[in-house]
C-alpha positions as CSV (number, residue, x, y, z in Angstrom):
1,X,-17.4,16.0,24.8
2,X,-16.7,12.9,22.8
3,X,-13.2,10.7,22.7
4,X,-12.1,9.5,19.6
5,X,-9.2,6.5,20.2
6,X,-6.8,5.9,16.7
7,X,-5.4,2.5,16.6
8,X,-2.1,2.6,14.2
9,X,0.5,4.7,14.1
10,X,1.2,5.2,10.2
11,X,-0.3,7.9,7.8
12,X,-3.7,7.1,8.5
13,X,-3.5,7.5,11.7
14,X,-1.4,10.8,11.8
15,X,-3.6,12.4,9.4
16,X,-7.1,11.3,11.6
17,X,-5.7,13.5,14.8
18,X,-4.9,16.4,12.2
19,X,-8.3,16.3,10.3
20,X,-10.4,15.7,13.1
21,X,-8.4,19.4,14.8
22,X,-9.0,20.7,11.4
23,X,-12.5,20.0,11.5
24,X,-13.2,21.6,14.4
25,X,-13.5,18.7,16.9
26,X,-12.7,19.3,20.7
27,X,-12.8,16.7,22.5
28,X,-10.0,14.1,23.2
29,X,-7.8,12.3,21.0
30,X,-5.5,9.4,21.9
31,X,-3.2,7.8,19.2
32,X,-2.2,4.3,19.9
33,X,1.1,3.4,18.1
34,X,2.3,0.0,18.1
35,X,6.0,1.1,16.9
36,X,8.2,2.8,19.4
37,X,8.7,5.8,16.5
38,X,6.0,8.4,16.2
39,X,4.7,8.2,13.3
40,X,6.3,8.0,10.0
41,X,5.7,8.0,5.8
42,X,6.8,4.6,4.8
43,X,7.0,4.6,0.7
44,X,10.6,6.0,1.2
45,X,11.9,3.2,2.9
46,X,11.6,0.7,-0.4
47,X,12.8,4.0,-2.3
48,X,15.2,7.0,-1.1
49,X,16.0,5.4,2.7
50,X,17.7,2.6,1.7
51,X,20.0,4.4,-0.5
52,X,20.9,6.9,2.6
53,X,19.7,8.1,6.3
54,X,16.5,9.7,5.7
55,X,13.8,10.6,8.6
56,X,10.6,9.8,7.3
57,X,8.7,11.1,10.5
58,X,5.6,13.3,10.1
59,X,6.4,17.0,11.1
60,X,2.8,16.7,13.3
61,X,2.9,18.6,16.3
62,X,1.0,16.4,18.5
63,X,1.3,18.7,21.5
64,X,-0.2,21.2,20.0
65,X,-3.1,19.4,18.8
66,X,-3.3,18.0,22.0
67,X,-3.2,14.4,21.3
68,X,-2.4,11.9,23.6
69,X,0.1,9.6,21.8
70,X,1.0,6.3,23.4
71,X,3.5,4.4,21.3
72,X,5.0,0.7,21.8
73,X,1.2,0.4,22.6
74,X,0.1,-2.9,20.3
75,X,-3.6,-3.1,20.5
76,X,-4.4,-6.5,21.4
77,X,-8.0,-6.8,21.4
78,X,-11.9,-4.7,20.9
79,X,-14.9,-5.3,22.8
80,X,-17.4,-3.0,21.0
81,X,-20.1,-3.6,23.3
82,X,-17.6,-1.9,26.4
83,X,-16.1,0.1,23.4
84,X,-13.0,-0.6,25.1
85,X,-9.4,-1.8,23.4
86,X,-7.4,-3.6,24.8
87,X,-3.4,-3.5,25.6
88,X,-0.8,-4.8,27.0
89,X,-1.1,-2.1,29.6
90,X,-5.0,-2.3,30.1
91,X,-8.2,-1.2,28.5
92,X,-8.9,2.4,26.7
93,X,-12.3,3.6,26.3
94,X,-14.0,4.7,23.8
95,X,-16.4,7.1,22.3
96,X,-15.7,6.5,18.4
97,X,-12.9,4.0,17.4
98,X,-11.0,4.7,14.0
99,X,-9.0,1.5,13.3
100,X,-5.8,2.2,11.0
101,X,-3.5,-0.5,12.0
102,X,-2.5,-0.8,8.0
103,X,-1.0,-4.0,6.9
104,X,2.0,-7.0,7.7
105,X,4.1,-8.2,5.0
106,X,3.9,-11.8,4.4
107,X,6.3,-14.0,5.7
108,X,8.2,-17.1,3.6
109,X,8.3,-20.2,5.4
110,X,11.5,-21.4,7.2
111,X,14.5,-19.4,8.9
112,X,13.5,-15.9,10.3
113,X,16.6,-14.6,8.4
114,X,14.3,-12.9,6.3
115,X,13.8,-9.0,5.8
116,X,10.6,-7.5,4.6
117,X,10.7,-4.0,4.5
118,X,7.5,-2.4,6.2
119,X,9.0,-0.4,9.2
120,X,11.3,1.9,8.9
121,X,13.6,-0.6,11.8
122,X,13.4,-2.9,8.4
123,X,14.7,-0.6,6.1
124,X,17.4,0.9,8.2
125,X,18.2,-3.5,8.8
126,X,18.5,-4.0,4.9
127,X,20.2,-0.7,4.4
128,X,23.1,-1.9,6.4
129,X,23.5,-5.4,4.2
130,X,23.4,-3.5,1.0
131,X,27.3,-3.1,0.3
132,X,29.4,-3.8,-2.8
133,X,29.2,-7.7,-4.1
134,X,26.4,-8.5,-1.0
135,X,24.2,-11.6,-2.4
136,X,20.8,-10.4,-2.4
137,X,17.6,-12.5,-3.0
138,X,14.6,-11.1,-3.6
139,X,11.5,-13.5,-3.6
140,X,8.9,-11.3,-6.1
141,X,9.4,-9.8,-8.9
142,X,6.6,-7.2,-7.4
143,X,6.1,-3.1,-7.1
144,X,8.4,-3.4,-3.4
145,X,10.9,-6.0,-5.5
146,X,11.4,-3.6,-8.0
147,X,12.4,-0.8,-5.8
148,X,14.2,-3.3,-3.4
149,X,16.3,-4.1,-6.5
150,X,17.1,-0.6,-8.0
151,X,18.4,0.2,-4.4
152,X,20.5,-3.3,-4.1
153,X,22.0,-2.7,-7.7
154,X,22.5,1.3,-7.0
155,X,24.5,-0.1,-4.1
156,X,26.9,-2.6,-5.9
157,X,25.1,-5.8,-4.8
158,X,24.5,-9.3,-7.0
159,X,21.0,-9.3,-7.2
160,X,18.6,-12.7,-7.7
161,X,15.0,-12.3,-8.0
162,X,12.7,-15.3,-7.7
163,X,9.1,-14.9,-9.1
164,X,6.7,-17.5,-9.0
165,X,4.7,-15.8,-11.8
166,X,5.7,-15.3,-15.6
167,X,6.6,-12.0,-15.1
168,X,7.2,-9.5,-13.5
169,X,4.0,-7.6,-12.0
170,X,2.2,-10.4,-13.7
171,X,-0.5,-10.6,-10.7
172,X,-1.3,-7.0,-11.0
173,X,-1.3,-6.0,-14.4
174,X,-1.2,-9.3,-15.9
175,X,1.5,-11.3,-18.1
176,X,1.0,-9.7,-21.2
177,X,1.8,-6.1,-19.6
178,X,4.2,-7.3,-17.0
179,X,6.5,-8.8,-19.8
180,X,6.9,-5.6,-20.9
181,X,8.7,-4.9,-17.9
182,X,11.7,-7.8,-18.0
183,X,14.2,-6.0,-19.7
184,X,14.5,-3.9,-16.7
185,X,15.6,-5.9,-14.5
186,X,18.4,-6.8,-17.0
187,X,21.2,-6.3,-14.5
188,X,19.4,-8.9,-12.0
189,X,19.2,-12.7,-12.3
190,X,15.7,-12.7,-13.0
191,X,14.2,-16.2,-12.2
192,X,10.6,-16.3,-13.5
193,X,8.1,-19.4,-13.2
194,X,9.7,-20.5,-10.0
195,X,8.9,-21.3,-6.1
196,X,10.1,-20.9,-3.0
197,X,10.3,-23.8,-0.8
198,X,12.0,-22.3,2.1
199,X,14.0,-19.6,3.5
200,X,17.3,-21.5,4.9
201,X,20.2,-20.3,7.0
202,X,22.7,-19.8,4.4
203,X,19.5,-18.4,1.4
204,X,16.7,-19.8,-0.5
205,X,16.0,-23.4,-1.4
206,X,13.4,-23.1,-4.6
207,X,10.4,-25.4,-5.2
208,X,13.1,-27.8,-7.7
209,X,15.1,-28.1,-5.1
210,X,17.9,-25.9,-6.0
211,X,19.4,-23.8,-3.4
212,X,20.8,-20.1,-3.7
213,X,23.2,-18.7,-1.2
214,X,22.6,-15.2,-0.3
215,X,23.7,-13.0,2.1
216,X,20.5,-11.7,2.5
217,X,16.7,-12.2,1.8
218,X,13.9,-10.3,1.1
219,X,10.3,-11.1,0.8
220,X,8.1,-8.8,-1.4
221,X,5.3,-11.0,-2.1
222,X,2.5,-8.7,-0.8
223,X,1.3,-8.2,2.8
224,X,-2.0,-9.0,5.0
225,X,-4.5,-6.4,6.5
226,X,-3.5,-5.9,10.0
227,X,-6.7,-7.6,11.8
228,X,-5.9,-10.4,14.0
229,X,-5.7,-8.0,17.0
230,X,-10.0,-7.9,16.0
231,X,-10.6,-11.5,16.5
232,X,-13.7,-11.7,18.4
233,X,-15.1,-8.1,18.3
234,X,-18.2,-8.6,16.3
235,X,-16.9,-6.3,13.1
236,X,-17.2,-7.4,9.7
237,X,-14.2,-8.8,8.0
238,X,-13.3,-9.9,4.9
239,X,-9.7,-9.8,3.0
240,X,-9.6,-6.7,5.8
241,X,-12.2,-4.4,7.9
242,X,-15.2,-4.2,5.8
243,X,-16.3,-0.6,5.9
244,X,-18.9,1.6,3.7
245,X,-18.6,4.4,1.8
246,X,-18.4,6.5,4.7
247,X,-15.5,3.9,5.7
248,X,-18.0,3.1,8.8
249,X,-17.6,-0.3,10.3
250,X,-20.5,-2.6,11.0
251,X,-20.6,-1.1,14.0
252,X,-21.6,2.6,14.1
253,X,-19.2,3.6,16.2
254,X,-16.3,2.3,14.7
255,X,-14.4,3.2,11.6
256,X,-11.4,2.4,9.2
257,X,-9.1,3.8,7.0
258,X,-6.1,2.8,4.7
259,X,-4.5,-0.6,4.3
260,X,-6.7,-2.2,6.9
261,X,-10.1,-1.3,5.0
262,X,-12.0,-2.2,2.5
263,X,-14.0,0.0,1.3
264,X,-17.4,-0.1,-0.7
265,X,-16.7,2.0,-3.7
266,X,-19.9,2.9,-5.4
267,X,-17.8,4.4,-8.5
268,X,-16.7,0.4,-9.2
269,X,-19.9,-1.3,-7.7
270,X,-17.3,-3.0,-5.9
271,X,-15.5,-3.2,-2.3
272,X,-12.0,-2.5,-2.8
273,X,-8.7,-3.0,-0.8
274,X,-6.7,-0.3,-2.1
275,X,-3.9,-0.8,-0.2
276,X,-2.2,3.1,-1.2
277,X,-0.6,5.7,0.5
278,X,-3.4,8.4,-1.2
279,X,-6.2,6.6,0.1
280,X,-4.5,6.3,3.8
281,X,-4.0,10.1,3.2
282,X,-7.1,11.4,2.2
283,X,-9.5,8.8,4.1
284,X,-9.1,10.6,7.5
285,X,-10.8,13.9,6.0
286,X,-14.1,12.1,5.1
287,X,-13.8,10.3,8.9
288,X,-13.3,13.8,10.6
289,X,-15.8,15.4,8.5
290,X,-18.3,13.0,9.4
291,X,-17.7,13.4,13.0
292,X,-17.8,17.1,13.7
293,X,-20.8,17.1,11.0
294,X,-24.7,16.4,10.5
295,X,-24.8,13.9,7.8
296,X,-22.2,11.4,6.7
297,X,-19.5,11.8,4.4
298,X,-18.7,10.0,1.5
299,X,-14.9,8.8,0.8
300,X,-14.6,7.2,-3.1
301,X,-11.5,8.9,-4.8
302,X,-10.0,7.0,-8.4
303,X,-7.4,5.1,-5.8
304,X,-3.7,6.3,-6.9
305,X,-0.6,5.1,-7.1
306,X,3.2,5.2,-7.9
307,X,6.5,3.4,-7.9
308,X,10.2,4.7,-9.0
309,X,11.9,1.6,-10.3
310,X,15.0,1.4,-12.7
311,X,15.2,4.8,-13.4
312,X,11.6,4.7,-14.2
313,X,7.9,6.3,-12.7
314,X,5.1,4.2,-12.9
315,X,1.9,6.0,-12.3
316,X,-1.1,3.9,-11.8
317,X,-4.5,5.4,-11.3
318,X,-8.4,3.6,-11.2
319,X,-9.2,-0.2,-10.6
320,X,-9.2,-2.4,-13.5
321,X,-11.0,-5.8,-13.0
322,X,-10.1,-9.5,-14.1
323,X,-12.3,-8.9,-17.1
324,X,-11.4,-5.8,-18.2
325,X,-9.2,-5.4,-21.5
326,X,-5.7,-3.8,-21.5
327,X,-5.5,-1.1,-24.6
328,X,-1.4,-0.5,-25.4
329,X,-0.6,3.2,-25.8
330,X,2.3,3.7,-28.3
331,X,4.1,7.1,-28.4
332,X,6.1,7.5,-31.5
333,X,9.0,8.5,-28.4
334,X,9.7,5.4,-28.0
335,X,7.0,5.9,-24.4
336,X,3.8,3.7,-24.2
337,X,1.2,3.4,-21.6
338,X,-1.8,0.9,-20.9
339,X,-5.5,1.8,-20.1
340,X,-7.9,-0.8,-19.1
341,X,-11.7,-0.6,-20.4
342,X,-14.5,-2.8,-18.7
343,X,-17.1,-4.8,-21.4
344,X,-19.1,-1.4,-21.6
345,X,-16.0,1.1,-22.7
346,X,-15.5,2.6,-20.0
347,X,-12.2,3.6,-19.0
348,X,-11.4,1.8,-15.4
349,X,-7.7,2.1,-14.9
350,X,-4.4,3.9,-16.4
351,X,-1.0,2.9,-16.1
352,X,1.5,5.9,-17.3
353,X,5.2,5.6,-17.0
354,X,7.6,8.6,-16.8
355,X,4.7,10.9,-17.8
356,X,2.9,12.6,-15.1
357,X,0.5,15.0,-17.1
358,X,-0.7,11.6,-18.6
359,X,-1.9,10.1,-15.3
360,X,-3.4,13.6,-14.2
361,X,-5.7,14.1,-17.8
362,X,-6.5,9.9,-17.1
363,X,-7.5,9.8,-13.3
364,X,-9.6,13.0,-14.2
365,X,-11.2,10.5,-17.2
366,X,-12.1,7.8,-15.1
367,X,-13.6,9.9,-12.5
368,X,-15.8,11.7,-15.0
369,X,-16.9,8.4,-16.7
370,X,-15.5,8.6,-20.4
371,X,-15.6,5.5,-22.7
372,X,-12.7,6.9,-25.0
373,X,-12.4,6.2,-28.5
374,X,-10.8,2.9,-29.3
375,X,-8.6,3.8,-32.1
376,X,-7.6,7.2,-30.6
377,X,-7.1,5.1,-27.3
378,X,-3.9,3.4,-29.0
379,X,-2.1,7.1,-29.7
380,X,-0.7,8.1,-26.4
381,X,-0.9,11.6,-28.0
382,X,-4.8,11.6,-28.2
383,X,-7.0,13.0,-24.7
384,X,-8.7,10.8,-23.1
385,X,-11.8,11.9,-24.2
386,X,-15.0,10.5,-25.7
């Protein structure tokens, strides 16, 4: 009978103990959360939970699939050749290892009085300061800004935003696209083009020098793959845990899924840290299926994505590279849309807004290889089809 350890108590790591059960495997579980909450789905806190009380914990019955769950239990360290991991309350041993420790936002330098909203502790913290004519500064103008922002404004608050960029979203769908965007944040002082020197104890001093009183901060300018904890254990990483298609580590015994990973995806010929809820949900399957089975198990869905901003839902499906060319979709509606071809045609990424039976017929393009039509591209109307 084998042990399988989880490190990370998020939706990764929820959904490894159900898949592996599903699967058919017997033998012993133990979840290591570093949170004291069990676990918990965490795009509600940038969206519905800060608007209202909303429990966000997973409806797994752990007891029933007789899973040893350990939270406030940090992992601290790996030693592969022991297959031990380390915590502050000793060593747990191994059989197989799935790491799913997800990611930490990035800190701003200067004062702590800073919120990033990752845990649902954070969101519950900003929650509270979000109250008629609060100052709120948000430093980026990024998918977590957004929502920060529709929330703030929902709740009465003066919204700044600070964005280093030229606009909004400019990093991940580039400047001419993410222009597109800055009429939306017309009820926010939108400050694009500008740094952050400092958090300070009374709000932001910016890279000119001026300062902006708020009476509360928020960082949204991305967040790190949770690896430090790895230091030392002999695994390959890079950006985050390096893993294969199989999401197996470099060590055999090891694997990792979600935010942490990145994962060789022979669809884009690339390895790719997706960073999304749907890949931290669908992951585990391919990890449990592996396990209980005879041959290894492939795990390279078109990665998915969505955030409600403004009154608006943005869809994103595929991976577009730095190279690849963004095609405008016009609707005569008033709607438009952006699809993203690579040098030979083909159609790599999607971006649909407000129209989900567009990013359904697009994700099922790209994973079936079409190279549409350029002129038929433009008319949001016309399929996706060769």
């Amino acid at each position: 009978m084998k042990k399988v350890v989880v490190v990370g108590g998020g939706l990764a790591g929820a959904r490894t103990c159900e898949t592996l059960r599903t699967h058919g495997f017997d033998g012993e579980i133990v979840l290591l959360a570093a949170e004291a909450h069990l676990p918990y789905d965490r795009p509600p806190l940038t969206k519905a939970a800060l608007k209202g009380e909303l429990d966000t914990q997973f409806r797994t019955d752990y007891d029933a699939l007789k899973v040893d769950v350990r939270t406030s239990t940090p992992a601290t360290g790996l030693d592969t050749e022991a297959k031990q991991i380390h915590t502050a309350d000793g060593s747990v041993d191994y059989d197989f290892l799935v790491i799913a420790t997800g990611a930490a936002p990035i800190l701003l330098p200067g004062s702590t009085r800073q919120l990033a909203v990752r845990t649902v502790d954070d969101s519950r913290a900003l929650r509270d300061k979000l109250v008629p004519g609060a100052k709120v500064v948000l430093v980026g103008a990024s998918w977590i800004g957004a929502e920060v922002a529709t929330a703030a404004l929902a709740a009465g608050a003066h919204v700044t935003c600070v964005e280093f960029g030229p606009a909004p979203l400019a990093g991940a769908l580039g400047q001419d696209i993410g222009g597109r965007f800055v009429d939306w944040w017309s009820g926010v002082d939108l400050r694009l083009g500008v740094g952050v020197k400092k958090v300070t104890d009374t709000g932001v001093e910016l890279s000119s020098g001026e300062n902006i009183d708020a009476d509360v901060v928020v960082a949204g300018i991305g967040v790190e793959p949770d690896t430090a904890w790895l230091e030392g254990s002999g695994l390959k990483i890079d950006r985050g845990v390096v893993v294969d298609e199989h999401l197996r580590t470099s060590d055999p015994h090891v694997f990792a899924v979600g935010d942490v990973a990145v994962r060789w995806s022979p669809r884009a010929n690339d390895a790719l840290l997706v960073e999304h809820w749907d890949d931290a949900r669908t992951g585990p399957d391919a990890i449990a299926r592996t396990l209980v089975g005879d041959a290894p198990v492939a795990h390279d869905p078109v990665p998915y994505f969505w955030s409600d901003q403004f009154g608006r839902k943005l869809q994103y499906v595929g991976h577009h590279g730095a190279e690849d060319h963004p095609v405008i979709r016009n609707g005569d509606d008033g709607k438009w849309a952006v699809a993203w071809l690579d040098v030979t045609g083909l159609l790599t990424a999607h971006l649909s807004i407000d129209t989900p039976k567009l990013m359904i017929g697009a994700r099922a393009a790209i994973a079936g290889g079409i190279r549409p039509d350029l002129v038929a591209l433009q008319d949001i109307t016309q399929p996706l089809t060769q």
